[in-house]
CHARMM internal coordinates of N, CA and C (Angstrom, degrees):
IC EDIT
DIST 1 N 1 CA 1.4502
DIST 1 CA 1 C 1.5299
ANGL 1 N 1 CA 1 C 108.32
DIST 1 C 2 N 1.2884
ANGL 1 CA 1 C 2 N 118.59
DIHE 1 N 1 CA 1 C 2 N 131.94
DIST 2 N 2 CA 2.1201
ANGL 1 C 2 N 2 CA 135.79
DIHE 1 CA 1 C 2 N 2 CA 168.10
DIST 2 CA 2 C 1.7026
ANGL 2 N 2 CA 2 C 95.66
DIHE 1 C 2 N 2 CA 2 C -45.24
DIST 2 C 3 N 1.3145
ANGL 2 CA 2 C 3 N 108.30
DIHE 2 N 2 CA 2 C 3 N 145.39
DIST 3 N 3 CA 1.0855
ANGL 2 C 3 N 3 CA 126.48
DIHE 2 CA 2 C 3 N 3 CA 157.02
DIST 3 CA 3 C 1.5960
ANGL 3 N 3 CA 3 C 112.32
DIHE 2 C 3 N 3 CA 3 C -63.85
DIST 3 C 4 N 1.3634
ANGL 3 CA 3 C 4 N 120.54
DIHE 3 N 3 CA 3 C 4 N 110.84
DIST 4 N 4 CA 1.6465
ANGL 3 C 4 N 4 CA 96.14
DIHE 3 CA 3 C 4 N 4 CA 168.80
DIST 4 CA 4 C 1.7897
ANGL 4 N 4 CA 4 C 122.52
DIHE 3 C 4 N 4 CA 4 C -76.53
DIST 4 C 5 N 1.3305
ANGL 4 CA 4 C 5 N 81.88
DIHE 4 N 4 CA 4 C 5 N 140.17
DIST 5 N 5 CA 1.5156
ANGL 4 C 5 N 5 CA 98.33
DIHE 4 CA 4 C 5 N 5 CA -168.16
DIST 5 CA 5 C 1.6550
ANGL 5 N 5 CA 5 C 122.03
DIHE 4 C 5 N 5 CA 5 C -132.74
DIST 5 C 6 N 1.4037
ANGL 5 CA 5 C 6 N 123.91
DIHE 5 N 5 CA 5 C 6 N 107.12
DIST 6 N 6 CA 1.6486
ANGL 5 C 6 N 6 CA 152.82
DIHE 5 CA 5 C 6 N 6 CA -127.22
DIST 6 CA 6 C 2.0827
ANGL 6 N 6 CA 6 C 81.24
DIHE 5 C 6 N 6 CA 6 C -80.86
DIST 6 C 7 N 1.1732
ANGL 6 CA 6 C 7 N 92.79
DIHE 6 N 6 CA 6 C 7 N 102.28
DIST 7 N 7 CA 1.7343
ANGL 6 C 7 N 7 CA 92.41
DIHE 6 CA 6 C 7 N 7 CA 176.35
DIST 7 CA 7 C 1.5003
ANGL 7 N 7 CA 7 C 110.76
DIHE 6 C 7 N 7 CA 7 C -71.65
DIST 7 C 8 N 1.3726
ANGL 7 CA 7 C 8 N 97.53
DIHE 7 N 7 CA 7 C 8 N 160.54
DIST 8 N 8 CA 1.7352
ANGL 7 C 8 N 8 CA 123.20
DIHE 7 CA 7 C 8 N 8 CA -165.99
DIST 8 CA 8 C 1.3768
ANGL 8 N 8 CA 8 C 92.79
DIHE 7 C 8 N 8 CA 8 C -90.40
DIST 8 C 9 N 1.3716
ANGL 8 CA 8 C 9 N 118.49
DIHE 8 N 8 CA 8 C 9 N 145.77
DIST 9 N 9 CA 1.1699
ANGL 8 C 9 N 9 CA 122.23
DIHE 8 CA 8 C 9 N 9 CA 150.94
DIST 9 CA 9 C 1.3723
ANGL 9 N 9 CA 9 C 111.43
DIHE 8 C 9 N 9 CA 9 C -78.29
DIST 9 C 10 N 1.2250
ANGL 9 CA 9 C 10 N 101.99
DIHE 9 N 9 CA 9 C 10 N 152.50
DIST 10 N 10 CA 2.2113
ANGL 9 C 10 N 10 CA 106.51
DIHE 9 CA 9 C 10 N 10 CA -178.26
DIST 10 CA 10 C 1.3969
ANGL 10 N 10 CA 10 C 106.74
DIHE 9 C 10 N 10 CA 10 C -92.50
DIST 10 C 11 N 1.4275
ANGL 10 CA 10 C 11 N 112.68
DIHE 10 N 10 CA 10 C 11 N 150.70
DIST 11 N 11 CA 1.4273
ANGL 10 C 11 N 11 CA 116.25
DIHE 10 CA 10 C 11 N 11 CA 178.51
DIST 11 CA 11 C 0.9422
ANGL 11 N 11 CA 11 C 106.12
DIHE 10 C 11 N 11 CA 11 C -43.79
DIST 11 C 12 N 1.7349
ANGL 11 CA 11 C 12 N 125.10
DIHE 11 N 11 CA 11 C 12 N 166.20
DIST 12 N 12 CA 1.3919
ANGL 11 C 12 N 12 CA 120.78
DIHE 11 CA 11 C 12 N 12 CA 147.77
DIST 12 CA 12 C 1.5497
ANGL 12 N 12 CA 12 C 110.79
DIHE 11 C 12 N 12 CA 12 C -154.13
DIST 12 C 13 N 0.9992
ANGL 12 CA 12 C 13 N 109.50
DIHE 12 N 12 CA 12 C 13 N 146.91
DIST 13 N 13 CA 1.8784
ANGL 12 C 13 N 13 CA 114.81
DIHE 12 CA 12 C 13 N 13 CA 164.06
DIST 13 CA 13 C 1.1312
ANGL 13 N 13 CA 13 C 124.79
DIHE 12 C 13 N 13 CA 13 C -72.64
DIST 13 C 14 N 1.0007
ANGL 13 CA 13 C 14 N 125.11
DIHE 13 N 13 CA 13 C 14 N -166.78
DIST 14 N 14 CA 1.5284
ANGL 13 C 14 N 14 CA 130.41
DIHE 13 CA 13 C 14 N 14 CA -172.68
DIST 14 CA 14 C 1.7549
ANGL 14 N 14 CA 14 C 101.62
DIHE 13 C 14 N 14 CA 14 C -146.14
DIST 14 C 15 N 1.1971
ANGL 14 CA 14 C 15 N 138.23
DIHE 14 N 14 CA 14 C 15 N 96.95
DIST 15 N 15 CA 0.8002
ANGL 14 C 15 N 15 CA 129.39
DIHE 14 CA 14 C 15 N 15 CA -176.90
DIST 15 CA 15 C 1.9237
ANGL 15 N 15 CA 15 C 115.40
DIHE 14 C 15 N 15 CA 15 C -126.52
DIST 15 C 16 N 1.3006
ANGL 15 CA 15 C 16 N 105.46
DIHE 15 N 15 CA 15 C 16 N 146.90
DIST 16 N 16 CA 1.7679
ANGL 15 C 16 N 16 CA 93.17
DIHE 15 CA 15 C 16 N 16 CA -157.74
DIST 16 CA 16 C 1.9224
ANGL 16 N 16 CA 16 C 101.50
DIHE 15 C 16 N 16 CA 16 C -100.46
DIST 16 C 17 N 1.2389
ANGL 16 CA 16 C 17 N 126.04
DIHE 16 N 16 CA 16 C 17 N 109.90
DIST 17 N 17 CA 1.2916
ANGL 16 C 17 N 17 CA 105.45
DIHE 16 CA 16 C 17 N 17 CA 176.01
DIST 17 CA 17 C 1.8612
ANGL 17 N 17 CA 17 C 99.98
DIHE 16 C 17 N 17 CA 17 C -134.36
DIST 17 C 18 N 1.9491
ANGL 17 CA 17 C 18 N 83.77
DIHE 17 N 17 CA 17 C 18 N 153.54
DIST 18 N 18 CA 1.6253
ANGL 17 C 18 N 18 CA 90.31
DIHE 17 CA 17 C 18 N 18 CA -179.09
DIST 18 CA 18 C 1.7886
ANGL 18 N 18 CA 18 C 123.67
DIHE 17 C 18 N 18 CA 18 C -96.26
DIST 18 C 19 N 0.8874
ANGL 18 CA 18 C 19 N 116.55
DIHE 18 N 18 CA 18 C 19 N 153.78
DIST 19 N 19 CA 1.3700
ANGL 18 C 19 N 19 CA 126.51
DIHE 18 CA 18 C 19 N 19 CA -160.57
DIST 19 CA 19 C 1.2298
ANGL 19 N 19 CA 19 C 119.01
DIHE 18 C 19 N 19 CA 19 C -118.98
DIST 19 C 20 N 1.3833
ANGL 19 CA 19 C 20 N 145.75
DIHE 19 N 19 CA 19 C 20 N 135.89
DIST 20 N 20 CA 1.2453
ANGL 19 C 20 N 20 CA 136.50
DIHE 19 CA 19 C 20 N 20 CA 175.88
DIST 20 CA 20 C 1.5324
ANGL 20 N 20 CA 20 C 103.80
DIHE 19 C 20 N 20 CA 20 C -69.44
DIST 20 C 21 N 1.8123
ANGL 20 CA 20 C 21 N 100.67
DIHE 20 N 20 CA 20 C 21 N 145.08
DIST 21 N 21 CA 1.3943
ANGL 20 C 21 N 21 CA 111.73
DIHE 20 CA 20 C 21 N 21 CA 160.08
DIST 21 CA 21 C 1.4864
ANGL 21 N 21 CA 21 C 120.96
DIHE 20 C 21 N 21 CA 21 C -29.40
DIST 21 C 22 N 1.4333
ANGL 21 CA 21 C 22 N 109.18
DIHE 21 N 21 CA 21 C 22 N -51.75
DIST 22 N 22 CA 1.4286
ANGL 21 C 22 N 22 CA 109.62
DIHE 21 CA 21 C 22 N 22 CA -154.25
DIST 22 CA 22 C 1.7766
ANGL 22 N 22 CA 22 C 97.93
DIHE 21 C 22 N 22 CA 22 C -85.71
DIST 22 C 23 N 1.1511
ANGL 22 CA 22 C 23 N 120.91
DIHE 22 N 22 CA 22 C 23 N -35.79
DIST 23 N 23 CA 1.5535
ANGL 22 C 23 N 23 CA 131.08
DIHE 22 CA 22 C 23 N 23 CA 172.99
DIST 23 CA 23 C 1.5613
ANGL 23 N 23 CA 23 C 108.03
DIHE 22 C 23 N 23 CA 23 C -38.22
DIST 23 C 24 N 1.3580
ANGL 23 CA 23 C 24 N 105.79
DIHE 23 N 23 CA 23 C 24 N -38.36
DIST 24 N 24 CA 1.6850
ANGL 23 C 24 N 24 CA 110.31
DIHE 23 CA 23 C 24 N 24 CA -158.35
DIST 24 CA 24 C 1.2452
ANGL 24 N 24 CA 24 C 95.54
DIHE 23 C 24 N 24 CA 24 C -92.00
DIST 24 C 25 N 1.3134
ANGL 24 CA 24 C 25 N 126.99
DIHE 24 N 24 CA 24 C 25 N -52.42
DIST 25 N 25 CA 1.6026
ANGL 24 C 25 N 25 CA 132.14
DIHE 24 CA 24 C 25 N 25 CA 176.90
DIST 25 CA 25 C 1.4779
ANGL 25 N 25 CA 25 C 116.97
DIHE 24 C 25 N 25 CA 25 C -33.65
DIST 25 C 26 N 1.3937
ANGL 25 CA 25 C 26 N 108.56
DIHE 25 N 25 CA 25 C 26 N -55.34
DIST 26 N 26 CA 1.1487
ANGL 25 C 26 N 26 CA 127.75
DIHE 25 CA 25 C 26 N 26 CA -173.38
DIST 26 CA 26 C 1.7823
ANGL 26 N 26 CA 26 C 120.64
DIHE 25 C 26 N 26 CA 26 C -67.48
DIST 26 C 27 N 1.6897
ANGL 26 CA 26 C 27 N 107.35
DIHE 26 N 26 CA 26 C 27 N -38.97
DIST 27 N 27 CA 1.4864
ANGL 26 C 27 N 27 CA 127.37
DIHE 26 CA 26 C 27 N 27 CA -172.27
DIST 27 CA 27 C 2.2931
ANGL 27 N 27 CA 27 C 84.36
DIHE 26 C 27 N 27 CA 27 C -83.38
DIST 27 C 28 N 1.0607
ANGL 27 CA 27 C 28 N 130.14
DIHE 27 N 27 CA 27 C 28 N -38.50
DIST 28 N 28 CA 1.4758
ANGL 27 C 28 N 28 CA 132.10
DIHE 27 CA 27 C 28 N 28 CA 179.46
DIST 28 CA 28 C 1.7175
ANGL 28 N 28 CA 28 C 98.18
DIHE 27 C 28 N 28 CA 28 C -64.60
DIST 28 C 29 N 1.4113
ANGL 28 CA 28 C 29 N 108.68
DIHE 28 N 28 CA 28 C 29 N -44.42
DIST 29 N 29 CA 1.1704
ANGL 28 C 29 N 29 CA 98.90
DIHE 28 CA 28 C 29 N 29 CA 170.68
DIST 29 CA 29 C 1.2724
ANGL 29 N 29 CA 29 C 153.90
DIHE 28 C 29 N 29 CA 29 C -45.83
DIST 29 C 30 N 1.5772
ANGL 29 CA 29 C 30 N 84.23
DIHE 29 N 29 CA 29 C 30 N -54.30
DIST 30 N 30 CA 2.0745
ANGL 29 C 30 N 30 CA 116.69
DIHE 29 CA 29 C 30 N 30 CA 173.58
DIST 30 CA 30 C 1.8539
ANGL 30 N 30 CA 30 C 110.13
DIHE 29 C 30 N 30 CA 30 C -73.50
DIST 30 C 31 N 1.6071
ANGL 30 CA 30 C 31 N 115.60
DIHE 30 N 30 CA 30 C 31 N -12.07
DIST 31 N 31 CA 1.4038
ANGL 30 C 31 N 31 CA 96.38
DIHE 30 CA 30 C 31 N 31 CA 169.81
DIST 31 CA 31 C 1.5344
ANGL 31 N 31 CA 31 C 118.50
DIHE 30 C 31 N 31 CA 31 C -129.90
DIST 31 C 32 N 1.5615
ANGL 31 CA 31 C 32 N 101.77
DIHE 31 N 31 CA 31 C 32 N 8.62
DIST 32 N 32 CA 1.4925
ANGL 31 C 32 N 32 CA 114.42
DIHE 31 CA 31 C 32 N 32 CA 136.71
DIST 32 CA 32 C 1.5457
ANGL 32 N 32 CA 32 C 100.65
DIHE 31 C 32 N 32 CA 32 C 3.26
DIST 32 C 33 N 1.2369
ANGL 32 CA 32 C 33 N 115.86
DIHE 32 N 32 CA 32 C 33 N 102.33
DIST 33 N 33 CA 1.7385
ANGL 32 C 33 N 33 CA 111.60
DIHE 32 CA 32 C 33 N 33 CA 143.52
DIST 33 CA 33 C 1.2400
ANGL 33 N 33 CA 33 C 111.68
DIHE 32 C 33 N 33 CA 33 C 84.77
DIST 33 C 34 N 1.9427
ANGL 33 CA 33 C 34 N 123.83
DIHE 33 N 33 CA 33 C 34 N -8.38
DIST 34 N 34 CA 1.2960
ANGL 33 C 34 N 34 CA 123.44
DIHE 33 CA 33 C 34 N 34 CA 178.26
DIST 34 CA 34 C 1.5580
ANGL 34 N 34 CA 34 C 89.89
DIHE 33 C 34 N 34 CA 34 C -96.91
DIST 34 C 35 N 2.1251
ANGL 34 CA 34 C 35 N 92.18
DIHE 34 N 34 CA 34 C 35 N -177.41
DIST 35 N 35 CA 1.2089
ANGL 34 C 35 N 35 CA 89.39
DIHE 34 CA 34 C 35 N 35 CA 171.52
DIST 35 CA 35 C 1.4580
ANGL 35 N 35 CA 35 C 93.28
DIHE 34 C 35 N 35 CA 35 C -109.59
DIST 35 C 36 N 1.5534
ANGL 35 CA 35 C 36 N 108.58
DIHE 35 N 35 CA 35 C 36 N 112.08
DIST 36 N 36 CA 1.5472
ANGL 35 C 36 N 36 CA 107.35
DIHE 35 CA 35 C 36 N 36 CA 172.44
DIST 36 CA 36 C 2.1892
ANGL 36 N 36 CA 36 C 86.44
DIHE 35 C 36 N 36 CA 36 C -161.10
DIST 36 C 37 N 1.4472
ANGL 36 CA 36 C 37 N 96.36
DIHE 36 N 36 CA 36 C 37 N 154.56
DIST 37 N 37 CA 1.3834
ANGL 36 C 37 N 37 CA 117.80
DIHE 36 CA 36 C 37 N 37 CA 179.89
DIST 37 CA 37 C 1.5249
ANGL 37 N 37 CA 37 C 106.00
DIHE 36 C 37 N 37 CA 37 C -100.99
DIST 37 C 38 N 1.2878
ANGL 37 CA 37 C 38 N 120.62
DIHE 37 N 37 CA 37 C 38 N 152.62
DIST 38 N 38 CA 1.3813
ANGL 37 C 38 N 38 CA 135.11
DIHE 37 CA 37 C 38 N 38 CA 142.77
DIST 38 CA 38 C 1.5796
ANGL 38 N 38 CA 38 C 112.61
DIHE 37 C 38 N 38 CA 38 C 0.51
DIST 38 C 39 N 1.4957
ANGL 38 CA 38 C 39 N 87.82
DIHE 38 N 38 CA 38 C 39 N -85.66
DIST 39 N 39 CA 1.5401
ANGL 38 C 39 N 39 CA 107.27
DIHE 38 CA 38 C 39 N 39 CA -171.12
DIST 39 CA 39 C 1.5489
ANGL 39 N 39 CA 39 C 115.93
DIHE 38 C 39 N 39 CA 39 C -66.78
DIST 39 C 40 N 1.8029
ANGL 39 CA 39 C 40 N 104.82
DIHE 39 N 39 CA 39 C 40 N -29.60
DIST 40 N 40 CA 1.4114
ANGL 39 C 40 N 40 CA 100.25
DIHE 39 CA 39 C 40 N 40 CA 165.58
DIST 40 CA 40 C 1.2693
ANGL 40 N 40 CA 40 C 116.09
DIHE 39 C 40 N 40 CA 40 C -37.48
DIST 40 C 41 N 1.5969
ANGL 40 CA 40 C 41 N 105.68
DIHE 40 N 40 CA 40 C 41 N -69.63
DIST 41 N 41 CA 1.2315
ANGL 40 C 41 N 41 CA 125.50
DIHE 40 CA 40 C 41 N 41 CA -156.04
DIST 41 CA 41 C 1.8359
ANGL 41 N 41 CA 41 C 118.76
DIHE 40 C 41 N 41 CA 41 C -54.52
DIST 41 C 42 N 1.6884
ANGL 41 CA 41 C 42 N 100.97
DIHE 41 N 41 CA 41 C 42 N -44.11
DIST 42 N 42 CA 1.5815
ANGL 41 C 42 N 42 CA 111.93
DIHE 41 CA 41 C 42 N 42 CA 168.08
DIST 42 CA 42 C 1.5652
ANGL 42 N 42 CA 42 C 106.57
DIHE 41 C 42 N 42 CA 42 C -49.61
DIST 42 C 43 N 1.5829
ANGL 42 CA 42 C 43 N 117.13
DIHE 42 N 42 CA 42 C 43 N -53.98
DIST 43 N 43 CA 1.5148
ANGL 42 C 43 N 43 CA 109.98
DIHE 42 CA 42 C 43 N 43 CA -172.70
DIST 43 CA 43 C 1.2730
ANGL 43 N 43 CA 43 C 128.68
DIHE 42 C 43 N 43 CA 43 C -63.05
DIST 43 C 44 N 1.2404
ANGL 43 CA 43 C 44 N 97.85
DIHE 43 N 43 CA 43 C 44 N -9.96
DIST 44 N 44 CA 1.7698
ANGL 43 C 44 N 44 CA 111.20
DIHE 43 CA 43 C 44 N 44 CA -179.48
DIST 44 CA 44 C 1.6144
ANGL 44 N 44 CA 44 C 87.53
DIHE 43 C 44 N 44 CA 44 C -97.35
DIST 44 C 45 N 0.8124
ANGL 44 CA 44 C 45 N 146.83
DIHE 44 N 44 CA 44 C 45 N -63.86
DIST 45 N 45 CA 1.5126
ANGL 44 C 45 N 45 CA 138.73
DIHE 44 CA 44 C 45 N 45 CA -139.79
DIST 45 CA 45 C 1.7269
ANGL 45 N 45 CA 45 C 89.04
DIHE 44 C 45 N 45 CA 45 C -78.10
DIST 45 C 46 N 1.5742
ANGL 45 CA 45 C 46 N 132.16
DIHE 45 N 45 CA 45 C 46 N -41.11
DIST 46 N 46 CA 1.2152
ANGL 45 C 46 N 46 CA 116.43
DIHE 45 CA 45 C 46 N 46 CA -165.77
DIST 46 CA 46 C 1.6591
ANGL 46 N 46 CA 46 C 110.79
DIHE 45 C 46 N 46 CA 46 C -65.77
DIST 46 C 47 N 1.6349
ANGL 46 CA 46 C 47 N 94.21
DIHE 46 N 46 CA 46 C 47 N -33.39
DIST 47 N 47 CA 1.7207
ANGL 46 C 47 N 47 CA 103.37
DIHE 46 CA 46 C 47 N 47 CA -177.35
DIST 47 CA 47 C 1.3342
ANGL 47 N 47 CA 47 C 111.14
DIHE 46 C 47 N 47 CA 47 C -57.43
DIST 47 C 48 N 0.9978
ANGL 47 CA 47 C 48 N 121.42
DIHE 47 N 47 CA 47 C 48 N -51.13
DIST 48 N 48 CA 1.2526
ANGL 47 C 48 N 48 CA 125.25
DIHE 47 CA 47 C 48 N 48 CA 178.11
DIST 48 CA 48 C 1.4584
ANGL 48 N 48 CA 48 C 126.88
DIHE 47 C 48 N 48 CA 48 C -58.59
DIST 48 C 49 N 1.6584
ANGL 48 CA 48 C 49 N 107.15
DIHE 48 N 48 CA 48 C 49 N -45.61
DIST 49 N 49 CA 1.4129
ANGL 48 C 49 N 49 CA 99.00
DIHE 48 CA 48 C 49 N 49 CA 159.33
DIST 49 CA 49 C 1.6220
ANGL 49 N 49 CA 49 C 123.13
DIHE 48 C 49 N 49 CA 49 C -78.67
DIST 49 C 50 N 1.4188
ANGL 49 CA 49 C 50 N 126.31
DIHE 49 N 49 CA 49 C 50 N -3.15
DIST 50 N 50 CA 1.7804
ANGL 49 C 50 N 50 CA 107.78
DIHE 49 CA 49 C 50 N 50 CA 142.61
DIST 50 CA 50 C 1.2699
ANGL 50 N 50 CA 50 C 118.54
DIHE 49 C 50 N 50 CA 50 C -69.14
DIST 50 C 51 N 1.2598
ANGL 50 CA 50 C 51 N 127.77
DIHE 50 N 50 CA 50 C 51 N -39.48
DIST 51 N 51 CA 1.5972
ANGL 50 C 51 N 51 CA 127.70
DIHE 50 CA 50 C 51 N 51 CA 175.54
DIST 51 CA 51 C 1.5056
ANGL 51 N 51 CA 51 C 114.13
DIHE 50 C 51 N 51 CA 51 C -42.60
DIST 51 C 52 N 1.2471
ANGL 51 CA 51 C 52 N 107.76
DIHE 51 N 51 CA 51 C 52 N -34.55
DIST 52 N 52 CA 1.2455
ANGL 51 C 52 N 52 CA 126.19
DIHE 51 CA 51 C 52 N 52 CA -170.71
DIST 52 CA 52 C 1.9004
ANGL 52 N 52 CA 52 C 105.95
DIHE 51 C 52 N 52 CA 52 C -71.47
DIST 52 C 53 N 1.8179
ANGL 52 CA 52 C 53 N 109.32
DIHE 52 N 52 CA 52 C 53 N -54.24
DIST 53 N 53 CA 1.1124
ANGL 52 C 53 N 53 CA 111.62
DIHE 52 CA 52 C 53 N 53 CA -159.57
DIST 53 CA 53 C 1.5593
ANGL 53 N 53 CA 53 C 97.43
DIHE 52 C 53 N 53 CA 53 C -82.95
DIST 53 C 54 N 1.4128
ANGL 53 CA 53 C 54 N 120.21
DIHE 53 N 53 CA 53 C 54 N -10.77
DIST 54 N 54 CA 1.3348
ANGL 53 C 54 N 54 CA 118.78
DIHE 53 CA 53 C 54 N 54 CA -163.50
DIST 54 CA 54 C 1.8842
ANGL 54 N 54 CA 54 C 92.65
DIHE 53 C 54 N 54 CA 54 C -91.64
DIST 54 C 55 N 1.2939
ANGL 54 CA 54 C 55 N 125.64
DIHE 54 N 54 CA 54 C 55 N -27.64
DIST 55 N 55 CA 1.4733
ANGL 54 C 55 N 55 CA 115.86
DIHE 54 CA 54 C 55 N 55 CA -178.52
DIST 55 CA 55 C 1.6445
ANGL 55 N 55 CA 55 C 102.11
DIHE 54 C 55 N 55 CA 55 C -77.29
DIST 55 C 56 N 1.6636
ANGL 55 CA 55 C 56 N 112.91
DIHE 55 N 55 CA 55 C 56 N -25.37
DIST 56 N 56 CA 1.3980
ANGL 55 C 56 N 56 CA 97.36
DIHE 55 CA 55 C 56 N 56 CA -174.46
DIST 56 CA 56 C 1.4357
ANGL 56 N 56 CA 56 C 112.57
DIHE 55 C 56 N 56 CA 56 C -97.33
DIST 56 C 57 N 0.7723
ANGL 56 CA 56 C 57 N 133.59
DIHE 56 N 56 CA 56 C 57 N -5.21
DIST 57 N 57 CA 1.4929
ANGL 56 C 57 N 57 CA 135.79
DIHE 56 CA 56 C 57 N 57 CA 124.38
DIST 57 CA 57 C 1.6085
ANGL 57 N 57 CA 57 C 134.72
DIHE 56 C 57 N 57 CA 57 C -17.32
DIST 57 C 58 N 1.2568
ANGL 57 CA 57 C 58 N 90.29
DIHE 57 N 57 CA 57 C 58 N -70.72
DIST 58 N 58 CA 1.7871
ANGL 57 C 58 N 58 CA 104.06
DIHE 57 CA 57 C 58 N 58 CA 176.69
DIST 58 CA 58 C 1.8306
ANGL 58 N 58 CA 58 C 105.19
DIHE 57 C 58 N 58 CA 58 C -81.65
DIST 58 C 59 N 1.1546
ANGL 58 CA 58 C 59 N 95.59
DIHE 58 N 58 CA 58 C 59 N -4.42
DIST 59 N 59 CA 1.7318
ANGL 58 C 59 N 59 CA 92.60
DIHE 58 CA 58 C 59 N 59 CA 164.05
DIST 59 CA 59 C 1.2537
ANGL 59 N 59 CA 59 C 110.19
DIHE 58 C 59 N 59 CA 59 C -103.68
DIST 59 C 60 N 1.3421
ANGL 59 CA 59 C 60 N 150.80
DIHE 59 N 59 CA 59 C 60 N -42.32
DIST 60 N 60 CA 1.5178
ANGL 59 C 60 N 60 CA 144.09
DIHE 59 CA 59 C 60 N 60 CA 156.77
DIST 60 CA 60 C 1.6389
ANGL 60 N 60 CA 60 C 111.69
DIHE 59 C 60 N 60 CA 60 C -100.99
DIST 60 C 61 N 1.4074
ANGL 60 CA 60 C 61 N 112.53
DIHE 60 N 60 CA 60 C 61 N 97.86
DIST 61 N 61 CA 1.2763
ANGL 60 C 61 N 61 CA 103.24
DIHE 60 CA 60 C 61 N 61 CA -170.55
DIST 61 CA 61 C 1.2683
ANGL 61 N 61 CA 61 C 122.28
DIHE 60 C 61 N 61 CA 61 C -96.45
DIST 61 C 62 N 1.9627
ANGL 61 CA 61 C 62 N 110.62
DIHE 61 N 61 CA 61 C 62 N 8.67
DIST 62 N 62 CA 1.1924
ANGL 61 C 62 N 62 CA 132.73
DIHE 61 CA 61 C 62 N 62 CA 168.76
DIST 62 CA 62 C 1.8096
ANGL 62 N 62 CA 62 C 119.97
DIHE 61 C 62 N 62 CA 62 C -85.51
DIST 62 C 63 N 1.5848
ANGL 62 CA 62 C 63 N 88.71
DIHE 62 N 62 CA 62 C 63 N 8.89
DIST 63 N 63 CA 1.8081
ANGL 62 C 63 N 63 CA 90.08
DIHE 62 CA 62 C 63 N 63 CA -162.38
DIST 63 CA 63 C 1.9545
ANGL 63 N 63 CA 63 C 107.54
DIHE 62 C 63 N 63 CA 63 C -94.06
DIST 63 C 64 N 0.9243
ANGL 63 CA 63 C 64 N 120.48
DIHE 63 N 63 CA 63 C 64 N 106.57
DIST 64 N 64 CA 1.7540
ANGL 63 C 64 N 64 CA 136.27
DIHE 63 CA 63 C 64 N 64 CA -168.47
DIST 64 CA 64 C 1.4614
ANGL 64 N 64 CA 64 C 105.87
DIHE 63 C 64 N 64 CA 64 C -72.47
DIST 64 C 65 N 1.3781
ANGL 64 CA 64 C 65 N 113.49
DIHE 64 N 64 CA 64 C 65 N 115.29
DIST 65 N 65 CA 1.7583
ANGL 64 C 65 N 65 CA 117.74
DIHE 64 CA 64 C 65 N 65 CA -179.34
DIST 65 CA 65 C 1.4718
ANGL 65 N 65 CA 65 C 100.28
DIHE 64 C 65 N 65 CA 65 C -36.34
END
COOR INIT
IC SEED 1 N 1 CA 1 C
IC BUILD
């Protein structure tokens, strides 16, 4: 059995960005009733879309921003 061990919170910044009306409506929408935040939800969706750009990348590695 792991030692249990009291996790770190990860750095973070503070950074201010604006959002469309309809973006926010919609992201208030999708966590409706879970337990997930705003910002949860942005940090997961951005990760995922690098995960995303980083596999399509390493699949055409001739392809120029």
């Amino acid at each position: 059995m792991s030692r249990f061990q009291i996790p770190s919170t990860p750095p973070t910044v503070n950074k201010t960005i604006r959002f469309p009306s309809d973006v926010v409506e919609e992201v208030e929408k999708a966590i409706q009733g879970k337990n997930c935040t705003f910002s949860a939800f942005v940090i997961a969706a951005v990760r995922a879309a690098l995960e995303e750009i980083r596999e399509t990348d390493a699949l055409c590695p001739d392809r120029t921003p």
